[in-house]
C-alpha positions as CSV (number, residue, x, y, z in Angstrom):
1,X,-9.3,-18.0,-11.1
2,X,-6.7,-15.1,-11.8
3,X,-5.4,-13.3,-9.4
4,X,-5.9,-9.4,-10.3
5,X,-3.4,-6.4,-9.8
6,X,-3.3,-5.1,-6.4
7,X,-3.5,-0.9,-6.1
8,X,0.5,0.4,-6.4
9,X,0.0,1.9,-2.4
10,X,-1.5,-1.8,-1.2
11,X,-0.5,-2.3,2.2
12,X,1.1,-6.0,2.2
13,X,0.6,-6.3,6.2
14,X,1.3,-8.9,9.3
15,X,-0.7,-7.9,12.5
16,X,-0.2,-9.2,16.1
17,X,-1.4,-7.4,19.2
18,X,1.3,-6.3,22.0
19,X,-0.1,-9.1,24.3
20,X,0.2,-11.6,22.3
21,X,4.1,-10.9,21.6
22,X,6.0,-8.9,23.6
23,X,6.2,-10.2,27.0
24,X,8.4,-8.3,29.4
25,X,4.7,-8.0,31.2
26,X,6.9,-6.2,34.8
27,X,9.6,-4.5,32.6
28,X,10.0,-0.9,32.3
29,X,7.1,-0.4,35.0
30,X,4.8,-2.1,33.3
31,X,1.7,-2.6,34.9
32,X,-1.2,-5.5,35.0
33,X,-3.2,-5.7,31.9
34,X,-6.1,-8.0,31.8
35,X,-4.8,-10.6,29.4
36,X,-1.9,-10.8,32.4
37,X,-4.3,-13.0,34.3
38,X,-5.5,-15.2,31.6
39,X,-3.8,-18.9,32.2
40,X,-3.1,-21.3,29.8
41,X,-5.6,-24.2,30.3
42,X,-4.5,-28.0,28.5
43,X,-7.5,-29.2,27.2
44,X,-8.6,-31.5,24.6
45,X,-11.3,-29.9,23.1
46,X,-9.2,-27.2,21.0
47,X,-13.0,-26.1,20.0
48,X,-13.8,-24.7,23.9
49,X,-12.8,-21.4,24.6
50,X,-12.8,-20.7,28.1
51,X,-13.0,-16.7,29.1
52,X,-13.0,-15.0,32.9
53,X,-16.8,-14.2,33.7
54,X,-16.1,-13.5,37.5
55,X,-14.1,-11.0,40.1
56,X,-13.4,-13.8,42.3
57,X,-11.7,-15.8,39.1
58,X,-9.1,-12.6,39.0
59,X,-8.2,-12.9,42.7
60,X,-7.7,-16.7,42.4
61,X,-5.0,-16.1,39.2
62,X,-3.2,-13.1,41.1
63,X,-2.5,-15.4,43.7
64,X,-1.6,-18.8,42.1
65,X,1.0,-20.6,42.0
66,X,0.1,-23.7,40.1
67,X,-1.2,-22.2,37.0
68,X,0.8,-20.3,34.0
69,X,0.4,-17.1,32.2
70,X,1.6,-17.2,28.8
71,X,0.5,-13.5,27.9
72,X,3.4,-12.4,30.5
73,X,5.9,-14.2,28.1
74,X,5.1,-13.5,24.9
75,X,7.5,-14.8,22.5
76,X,9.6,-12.0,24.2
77,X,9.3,-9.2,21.1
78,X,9.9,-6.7,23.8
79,X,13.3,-8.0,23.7
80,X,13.7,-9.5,20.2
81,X,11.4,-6.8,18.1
82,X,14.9,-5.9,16.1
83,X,15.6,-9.5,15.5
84,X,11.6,-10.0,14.3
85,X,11.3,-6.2,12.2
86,X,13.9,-7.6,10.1
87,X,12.6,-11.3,9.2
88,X,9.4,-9.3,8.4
89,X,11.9,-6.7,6.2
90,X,13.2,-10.2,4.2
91,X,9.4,-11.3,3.8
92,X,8.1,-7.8,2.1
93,X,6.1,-6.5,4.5
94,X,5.2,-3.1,3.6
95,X,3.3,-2.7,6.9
96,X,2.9,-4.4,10.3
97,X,-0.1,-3.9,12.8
98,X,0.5,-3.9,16.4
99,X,-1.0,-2.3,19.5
100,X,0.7,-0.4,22.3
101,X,0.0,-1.7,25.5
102,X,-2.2,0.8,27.6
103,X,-0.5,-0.5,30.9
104,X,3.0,0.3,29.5
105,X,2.7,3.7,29.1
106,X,-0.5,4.1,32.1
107,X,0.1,1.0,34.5
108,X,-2.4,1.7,36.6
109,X,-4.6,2.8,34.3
110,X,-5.6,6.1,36.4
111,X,-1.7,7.3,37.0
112,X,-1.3,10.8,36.9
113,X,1.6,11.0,34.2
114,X,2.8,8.2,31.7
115,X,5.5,5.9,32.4
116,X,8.3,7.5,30.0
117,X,10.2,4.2,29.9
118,X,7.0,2.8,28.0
119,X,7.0,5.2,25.8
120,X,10.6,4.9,25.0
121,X,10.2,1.6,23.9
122,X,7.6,2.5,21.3
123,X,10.2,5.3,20.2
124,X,12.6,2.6,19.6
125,X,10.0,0.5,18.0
126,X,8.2,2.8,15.7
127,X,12.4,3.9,14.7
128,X,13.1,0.2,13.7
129,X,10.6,0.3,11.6
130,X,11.2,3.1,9.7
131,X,14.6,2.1,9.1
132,X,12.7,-0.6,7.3
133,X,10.5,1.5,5.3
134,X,7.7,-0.5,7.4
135,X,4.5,1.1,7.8
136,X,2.6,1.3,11.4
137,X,-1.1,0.5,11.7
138,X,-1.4,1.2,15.4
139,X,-4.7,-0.2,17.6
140,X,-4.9,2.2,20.3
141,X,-6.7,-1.0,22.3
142,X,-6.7,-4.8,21.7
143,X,-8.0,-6.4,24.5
144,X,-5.4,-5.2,27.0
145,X,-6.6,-2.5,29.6
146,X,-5.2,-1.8,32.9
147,X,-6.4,-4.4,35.3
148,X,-6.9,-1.8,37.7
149,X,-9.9,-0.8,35.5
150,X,-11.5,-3.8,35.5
151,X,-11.0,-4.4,39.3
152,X,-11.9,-0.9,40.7
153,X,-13.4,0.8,38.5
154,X,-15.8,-1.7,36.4
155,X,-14.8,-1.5,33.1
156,X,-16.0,0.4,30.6
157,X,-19.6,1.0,32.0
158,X,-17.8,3.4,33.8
159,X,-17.2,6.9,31.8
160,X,-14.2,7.2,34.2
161,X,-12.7,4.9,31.8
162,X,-13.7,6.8,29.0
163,X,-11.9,9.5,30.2
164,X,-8.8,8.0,31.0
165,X,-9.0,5.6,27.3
166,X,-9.0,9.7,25.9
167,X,-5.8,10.1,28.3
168,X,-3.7,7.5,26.7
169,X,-4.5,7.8,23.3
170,X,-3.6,11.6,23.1
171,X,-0.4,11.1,24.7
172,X,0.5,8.3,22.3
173,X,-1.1,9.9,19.3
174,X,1.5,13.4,20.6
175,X,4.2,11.2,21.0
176,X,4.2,9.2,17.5
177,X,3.0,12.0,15.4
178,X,4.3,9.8,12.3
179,X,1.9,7.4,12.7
180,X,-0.4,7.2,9.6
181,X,-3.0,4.9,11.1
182,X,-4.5,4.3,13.9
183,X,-7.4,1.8,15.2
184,X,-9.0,3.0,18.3
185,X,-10.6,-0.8,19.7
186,X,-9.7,-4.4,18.2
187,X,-12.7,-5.9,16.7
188,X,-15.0,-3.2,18.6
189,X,-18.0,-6.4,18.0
190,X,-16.6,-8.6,19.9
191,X,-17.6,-7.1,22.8
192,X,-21.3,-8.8,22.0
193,X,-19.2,-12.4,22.3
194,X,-16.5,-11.4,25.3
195,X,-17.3,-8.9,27.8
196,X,-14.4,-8.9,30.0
197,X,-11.6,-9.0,26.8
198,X,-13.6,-6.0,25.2
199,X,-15.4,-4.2,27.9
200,X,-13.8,-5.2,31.1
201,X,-17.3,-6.6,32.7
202,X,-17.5,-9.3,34.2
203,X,-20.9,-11.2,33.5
204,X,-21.2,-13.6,36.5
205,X,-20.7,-10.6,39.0
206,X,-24.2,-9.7,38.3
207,X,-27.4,-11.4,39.7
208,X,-29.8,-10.1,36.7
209,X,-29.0,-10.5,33.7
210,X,-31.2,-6.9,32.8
211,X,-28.5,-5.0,34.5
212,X,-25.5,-6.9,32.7
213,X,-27.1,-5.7,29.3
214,X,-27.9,-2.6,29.9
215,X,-24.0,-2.2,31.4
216,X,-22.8,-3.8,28.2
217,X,-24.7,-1.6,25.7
218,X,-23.3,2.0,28.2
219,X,-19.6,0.1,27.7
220,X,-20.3,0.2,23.8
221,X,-21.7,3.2,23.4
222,X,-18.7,4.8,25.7
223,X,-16.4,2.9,22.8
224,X,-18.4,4.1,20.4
225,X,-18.1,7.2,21.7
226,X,-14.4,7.3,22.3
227,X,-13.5,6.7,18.6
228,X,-15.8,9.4,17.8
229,X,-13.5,11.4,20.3
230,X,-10.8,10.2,19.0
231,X,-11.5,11.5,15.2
232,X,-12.1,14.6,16.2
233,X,-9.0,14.9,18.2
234,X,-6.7,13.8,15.3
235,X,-9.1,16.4,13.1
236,X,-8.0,19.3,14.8
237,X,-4.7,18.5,16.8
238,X,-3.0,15.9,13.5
239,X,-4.8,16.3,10.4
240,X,-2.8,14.1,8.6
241,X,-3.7,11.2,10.4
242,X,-6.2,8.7,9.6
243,X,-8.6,7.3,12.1
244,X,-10.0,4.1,11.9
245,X,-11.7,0.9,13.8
246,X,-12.2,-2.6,13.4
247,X,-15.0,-4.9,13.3
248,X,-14.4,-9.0,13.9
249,X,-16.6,-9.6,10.6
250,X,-19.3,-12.1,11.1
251,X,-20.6,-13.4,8.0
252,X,-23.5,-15.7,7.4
253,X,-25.7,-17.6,5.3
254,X,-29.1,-18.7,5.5
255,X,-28.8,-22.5,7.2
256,X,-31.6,-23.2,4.3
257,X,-34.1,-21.2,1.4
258,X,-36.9,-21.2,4.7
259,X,-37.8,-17.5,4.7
260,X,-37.7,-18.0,8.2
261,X,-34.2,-18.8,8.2
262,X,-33.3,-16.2,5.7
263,X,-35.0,-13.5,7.7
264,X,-33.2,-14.9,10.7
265,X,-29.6,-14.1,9.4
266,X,-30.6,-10.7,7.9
267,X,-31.0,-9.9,11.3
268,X,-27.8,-11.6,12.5
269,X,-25.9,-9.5,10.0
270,X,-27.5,-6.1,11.0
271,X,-27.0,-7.1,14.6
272,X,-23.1,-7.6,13.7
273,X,-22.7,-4.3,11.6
274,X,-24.4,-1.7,14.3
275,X,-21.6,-0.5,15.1
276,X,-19.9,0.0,11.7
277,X,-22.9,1.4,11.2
278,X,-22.8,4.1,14.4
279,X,-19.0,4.0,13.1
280,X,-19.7,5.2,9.2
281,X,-22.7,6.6,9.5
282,X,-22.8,8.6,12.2
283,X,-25.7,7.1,14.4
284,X,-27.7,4.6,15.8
285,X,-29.7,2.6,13.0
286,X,-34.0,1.8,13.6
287,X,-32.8,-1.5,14.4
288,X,-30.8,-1.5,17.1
289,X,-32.8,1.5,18.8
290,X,-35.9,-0.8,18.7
291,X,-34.1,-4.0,19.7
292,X,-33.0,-2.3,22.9
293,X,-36.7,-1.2,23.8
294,X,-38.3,-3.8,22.7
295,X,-35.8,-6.0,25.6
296,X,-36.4,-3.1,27.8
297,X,-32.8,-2.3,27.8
298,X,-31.9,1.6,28.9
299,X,-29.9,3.4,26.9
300,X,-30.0,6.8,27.0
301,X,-27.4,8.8,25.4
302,X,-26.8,12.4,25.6
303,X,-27.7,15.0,22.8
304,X,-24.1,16.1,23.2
305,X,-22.8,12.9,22.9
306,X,-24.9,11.4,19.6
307,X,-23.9,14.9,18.3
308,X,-20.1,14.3,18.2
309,X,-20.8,10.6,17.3
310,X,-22.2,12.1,14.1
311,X,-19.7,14.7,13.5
312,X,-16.7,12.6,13.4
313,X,-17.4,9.3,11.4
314,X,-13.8,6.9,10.7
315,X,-11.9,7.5,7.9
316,X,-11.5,3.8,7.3
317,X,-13.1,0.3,8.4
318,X,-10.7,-2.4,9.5
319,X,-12.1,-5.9,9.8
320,X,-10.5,-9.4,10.9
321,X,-11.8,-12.5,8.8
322,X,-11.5,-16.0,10.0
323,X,-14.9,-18.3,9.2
324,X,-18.7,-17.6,8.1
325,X,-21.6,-19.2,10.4
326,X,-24.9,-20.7,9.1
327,X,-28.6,-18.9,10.7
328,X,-31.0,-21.2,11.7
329,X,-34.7,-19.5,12.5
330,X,-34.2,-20.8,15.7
331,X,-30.4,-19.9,16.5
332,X,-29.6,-17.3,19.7
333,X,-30.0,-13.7,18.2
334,X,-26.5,-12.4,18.0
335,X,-27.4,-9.8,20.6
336,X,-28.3,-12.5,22.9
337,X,-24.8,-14.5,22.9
338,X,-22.1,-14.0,25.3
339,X,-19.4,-16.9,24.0
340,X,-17.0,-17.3,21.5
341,X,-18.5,-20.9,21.0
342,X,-20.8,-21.7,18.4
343,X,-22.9,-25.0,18.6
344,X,-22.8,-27.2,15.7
345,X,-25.9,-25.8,14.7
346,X,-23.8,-23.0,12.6
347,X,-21.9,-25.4,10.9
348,X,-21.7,-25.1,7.5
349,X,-21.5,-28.6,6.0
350,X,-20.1,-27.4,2.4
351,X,-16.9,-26.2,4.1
352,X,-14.3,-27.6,5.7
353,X,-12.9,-26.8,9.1
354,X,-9.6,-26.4,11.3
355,X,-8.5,-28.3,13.9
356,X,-10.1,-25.1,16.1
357,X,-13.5,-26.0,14.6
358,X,-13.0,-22.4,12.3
359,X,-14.8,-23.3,8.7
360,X,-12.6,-21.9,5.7
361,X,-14.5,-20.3,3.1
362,X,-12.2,-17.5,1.0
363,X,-15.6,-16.8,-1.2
364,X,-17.1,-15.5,2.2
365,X,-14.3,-12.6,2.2
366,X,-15.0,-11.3,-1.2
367,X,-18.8,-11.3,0.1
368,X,-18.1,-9.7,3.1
369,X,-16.2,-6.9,1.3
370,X,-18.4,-6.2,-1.1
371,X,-21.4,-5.9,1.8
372,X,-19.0,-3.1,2.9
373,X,-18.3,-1.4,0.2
374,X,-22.4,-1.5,-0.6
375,X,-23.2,-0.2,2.7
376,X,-20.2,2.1,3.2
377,X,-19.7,3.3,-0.1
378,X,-16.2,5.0,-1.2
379,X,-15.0,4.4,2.7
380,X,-11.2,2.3,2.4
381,X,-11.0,-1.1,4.0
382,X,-8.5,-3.0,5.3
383,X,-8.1,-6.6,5.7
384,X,-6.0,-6.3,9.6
385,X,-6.7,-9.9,10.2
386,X,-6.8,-12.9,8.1
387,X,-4.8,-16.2,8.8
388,X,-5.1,-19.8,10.0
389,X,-4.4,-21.5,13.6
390,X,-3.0,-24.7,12.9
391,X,-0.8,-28.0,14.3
392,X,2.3,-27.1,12.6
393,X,5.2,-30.0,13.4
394,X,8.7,-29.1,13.2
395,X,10.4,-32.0,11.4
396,X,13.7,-33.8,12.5
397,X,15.8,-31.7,9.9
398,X,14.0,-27.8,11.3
399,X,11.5,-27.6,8.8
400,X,7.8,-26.8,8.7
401,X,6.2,-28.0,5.8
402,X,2.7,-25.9,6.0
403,X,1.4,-26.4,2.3
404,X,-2.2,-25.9,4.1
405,X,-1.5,-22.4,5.4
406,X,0.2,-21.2,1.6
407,X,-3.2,-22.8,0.0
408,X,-5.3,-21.0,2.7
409,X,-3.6,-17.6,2.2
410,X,-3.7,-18.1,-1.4
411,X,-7.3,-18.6,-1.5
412,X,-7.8,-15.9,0.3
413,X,-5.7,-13.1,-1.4
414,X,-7.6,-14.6,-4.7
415,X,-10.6,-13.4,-3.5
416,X,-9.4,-10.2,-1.8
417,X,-8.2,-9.5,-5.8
418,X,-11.4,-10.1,-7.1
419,X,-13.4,-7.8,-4.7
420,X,-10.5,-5.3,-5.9
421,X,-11.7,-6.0,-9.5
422,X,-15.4,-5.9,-8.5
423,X,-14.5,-2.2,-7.4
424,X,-14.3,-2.5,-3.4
425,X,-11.6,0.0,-2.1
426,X,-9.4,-2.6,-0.4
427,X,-6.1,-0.8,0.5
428,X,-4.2,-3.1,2.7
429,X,-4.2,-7.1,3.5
430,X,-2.3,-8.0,6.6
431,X,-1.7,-11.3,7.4
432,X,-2.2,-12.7,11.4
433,X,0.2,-13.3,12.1
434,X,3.9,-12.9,10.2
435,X,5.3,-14.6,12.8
436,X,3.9,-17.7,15.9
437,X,2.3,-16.1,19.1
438,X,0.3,-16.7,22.4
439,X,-3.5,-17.4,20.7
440,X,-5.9,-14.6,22.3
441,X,-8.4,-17.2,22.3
442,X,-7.2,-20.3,24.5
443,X,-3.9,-19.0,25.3
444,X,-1.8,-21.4,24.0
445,X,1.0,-21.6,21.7
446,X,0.2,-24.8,19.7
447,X,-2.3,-23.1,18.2
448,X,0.0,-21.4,15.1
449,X,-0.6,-18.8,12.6
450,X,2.7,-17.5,11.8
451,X,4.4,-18.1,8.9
452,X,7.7,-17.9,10.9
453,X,7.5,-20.7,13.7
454,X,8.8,-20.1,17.4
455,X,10.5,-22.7,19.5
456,X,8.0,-22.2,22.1
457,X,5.8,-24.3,23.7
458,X,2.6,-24.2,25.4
459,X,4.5,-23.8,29.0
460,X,6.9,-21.0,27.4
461,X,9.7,-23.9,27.5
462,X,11.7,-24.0,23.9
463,X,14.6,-21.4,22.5
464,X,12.7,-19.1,21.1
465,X,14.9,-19.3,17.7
466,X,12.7,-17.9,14.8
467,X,12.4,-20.3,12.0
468,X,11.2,-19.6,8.3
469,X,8.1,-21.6,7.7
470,X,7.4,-23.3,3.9
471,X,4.8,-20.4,4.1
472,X,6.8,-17.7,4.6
473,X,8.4,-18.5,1.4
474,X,5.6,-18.3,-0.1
475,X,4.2,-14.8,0.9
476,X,7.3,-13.3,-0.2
477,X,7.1,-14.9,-3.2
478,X,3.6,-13.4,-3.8
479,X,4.4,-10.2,-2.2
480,X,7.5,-9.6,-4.6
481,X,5.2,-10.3,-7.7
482,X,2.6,-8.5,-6.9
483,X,4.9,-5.6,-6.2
484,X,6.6,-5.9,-9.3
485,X,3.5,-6.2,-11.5
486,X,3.0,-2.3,-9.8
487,X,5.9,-1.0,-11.2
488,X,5.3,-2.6,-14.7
C-alpha cells in the first residue's frame, strides 16, 4: 500500500506528559501531584494494571519507606530538557506535546498566587523550543492534579476544583501567549476506566456504588464544563489560540455477525464518544441522557452551564490510539467498567498482541478517523498518541535493534495517509513517545515506547545517557521524506 502525501503544515509530533518525564517532583516548590504517590509494583503479569481505589492507600504511600515512586524521577527532563529538545531537533520533530504540571505552578492546588519558579521553567522550556523551530501542543491536564485536591477536597466532584482547574489554566494560557495549542484534559474518556488518574475519586471510599456514579458523571460534566470554559476564555482573552481536547479512542468490532453482538458494540462506541460528542456538538446526546435515568443516576446540570457548553465547542479533537476491543452481547457496558483491564473476552483473535496484552491493528486507526471525520465533519484531528510499549534489550555493543517498533509505526502512518486520501482532516501525528519514560499505566520503565532509549531501570538505577534507537533512524528517515515530498 502507498503511502500518500502528508498536508505541507503536518505536524510530525512526539508526546509525553510532565509526569512521566521530568522528575525534579520537590524542586522549585513543587508540590504533590497524584501520580507522586503511584509506586512501581514488580509483577509478572505485564497485562494487570493496578490503580489507587482508596484514601487509606494514599496515606500508606506518603509514609513508606519500602516502596519506590518512579513518577518523582522521571528520566529527569526537568534537568536534561535542553539535552532531549535537541535529539528531537536531529529527529525532525516539527512539534512535541507535553503538559505543564498543575502542582508546579499551584502546589497546593488552592494557593493563593502561582509559584513563579514553576513558571520560569516553562519560560525556559517553551524558549528551547522555539529556538528549534519546535511547535508546542500543551495539555493543560494529564493525569497530574494537586494531591491536595484529591485528599481534601474530593476531586473533581467538587466545583471547587473546577474553579481552581479555571485558575491555573488562565495563568498559564497569560503567561505563554505563544502557545498555538492547547488540550484542556488527557484522554477526557478515561475517566470511565480510572477514576482517581482522571477525576481524583476514589472508588473504594464509597459504600454504594449509586453515589460513586452519580459523583463520577458531576466530575465529567465539571470537565466537560471546564473546556467549555476554557474556549471561551481563549475566544475573548487570545483569539489566536486553538482549543482543543483529547479522547483515549476506543475502537471496536462486533465479536461475531449476531445482531446481538453488533448492537452491543454500537452502543460501546456511542458510550465512548459522549463526550466528543458534548465536546463537538455542543450537548448531551439521547443516549447518554437516557442511560443515566434509566440507572437512576442524577445529573442535573444548570441551564447556565449546558448554555456555555453549547456556545463554545473545541476547535480540534485530539485522540491517543493504541489497540481495538471485540463486543460480545454479553460484555460489561462501557459505562459500567472501572479498570484498565480487559478480559480475554475482547480479544481479537485476527490480531496480534504486545507483550502488554495491547492488539496491534493499524486498519483500526484509519477506521477510527474516518468515524470522526463522519461524525464531526470539517473539525481537524490530531493523532497526540500512537506508539508501542515494548522489551527493548540494549545489546553488548549499545544498540537497540527495534525492527518491531519501525514496522509498527510504519503501519500506522500508512493508514494515517490513507484516511488523509479518503479526505479526513488529519493535521498532526505525534508519536508516544520520541524518547523512553515512566509508563502511566504500571509505572515502570521496562515498559518502552521511545525511539531514543534511557539507561534507566525500573528502580531509577542506570546513567540516564540517551541512546538513538534503530527506530529513531527510522522516523527521521520518514519524517525527512515526507517533508521533502511538501516542498516538491
Amino acid at each position: 500500500m502507498k503511502t500518500e502525501k502528508f498536508p505541507a503544515d503536518f505536524l510530525w509530533g512526539g508526546a509525553v506528559a510532565a509526569n512521566q518525564v521530568e522528575g525534579g517532583f520537590a524542586a522549585e516548590n513543587k508540590g504533590l501531584s497524584q501520580t507522586d504517590v503511584l509506586p512501581y509494583v514488580n509483577q509478572k503479569d505485564h497485562k494487570k494494571i493496578k490503580k489507587i481505589t482508596a484514601q487509606q492507600e494514599i496515606v500508606e504511600n506518603l509514609q513508606a519507606k519500602d516502596k519506590i515512586f518512579p513518577r518523582r524521577w522521571g528520566i529527569d527532563f526537568f534537568n536534561k530538557y535542553r539535552q532531549d529538545l535537541d535529539l528531537f531537533a536531529e529527529l525532525g520533530l516539527t512539534a512535541f506535546r507535553t503538559s505543564i504540571a498543575w502542582s508546579r505552578i499551584f502546589p497546593n492546588g488552592d494557593d493563593a498566587v502561582a509559584n513563579e519558579a514553576g513558571l520560569v521553567y516553562y519560560d525556559h522550556l517553551f524558549a528551547e523550543m522555539e529556538k528549534r523551530q519546535i511547535t508546542p501542543v500543551v495539555t493543560l491536564s494529564h493525569y497530574e492534579m494537586p494531591l491536595k485536591l484529591v485528599t481534601e477536597y474530593g476531586g473533581w466532584k467538587n466545583p471547587r476544583v473546577f474553579e481552581l482547574y479555571l485558575k491555573f489554566c488562565k495563568v498559564v494560557m497569560k503567561r505563554y501567549p505563544q502557545i498555538k495549542y492547547w488540550v484542556t484534559f488527557n484522554q477526557i474518556n478515561s475517566a470511565l476506566n480510572d477514576a482517581y488518574s482522571a477525576l481524583g475519586i476514589l472508588k473504594d471510599d464509597y459504600s454504594n456504588a449509586a453515589d460513586f456514579e452519580r459523583d463520577k458523571f458531576q466530575a465529567l460534566h465539571y470537565q466537560l464544563l471546564a473546556t467549555a470554559k476554557v474556549v471561551e476564555f481563549a475566544k475573548n482573552e487570545l483569539p489566536s489560540v486553538q482549543v482543543g481536547s483529547m479522547v483515549y479512542d476506543m475502537t471496536s468490532y462486533a465479536a461475531t455477525t449476531d445482531p446481538k453482538d453488533v448492537l452491543a458494540n454500537q452502543d460501546n462506541l456511542l458510550q465512548a464518544d459522549f463526550m466528543s460528542d458534548v465536546m463537538v456538538r455542543g450537548e448531551y446526546p439521547a443516549y447518554i441522557l437516557n442511560y443515566l435515568r434509566r440507572n437512576k443516576i442524577s445529573f442535573n446540570p444548570s441551564a447556565a452551564e449546558l448554555t456555555t457548553i453549547k456556545q463554545n465547542p473545541i476547535a480540534f479533537l485530539g485522540l491517543s490510539y493504541y489497540l481495538t476491543t471485540v463486543t460480545h452481547h454479553d460484555t460489561v457496558p462501557l459505562l459500567a467498567r472501572n479498570s484498565w483491564n480487559m478480559g480475554t473476552d475482547t480479544y481479537n483473535p485476527l490480531l496480534p498482541s504486545s507483550d502488554w496484552g495491547w492488539q496491534i491493528d493499524p486498519v483500526g486507526l484509519r477506521i477510527a478517523l474516518r468515524r470522526y471525520a463522519d461524525k464531526y465533519p470539517h473539525l481537524p484531528l490530531m493523532i497526540l498518541e500512537n506508539g508501542i510499549g515494548h522489551l527493548d534489550q540494549l545489546t553488548a555493543d549499545g544498540k537497540i535493534h527495534d525492527p518491531y517498533r519501525s514496522e509498527y509505526l510504519a503501519a500506522h502512518l500508512q493508514q494515517v495517509s490513507a484516511a488523509i486520501a479518503d479526505g479526513v482532516p488529519v493535521i498532526g501525528y505525534f508519536v508516544w513517545s520520541p524518547i523512553d519514560i515512566i509508563s502511566s499505566s504500571t509505572c515502570e520503565m521496562q515498559k518502552r515506547y521511545g525511539l531514543i532509549y534511557v539507561d534507566q531501570d525500573d528502580y531509577g538505577q542506570g546513567s540516564q545517557q540517551r541512546i538513538r534507537k534503530d527506530s529513531f533512524t527510522w522516523y527521521q528517515q520518514f519524517i525527512s521524506q515526507h517533508r521533502r515530498e511538501k516542498t516538491n
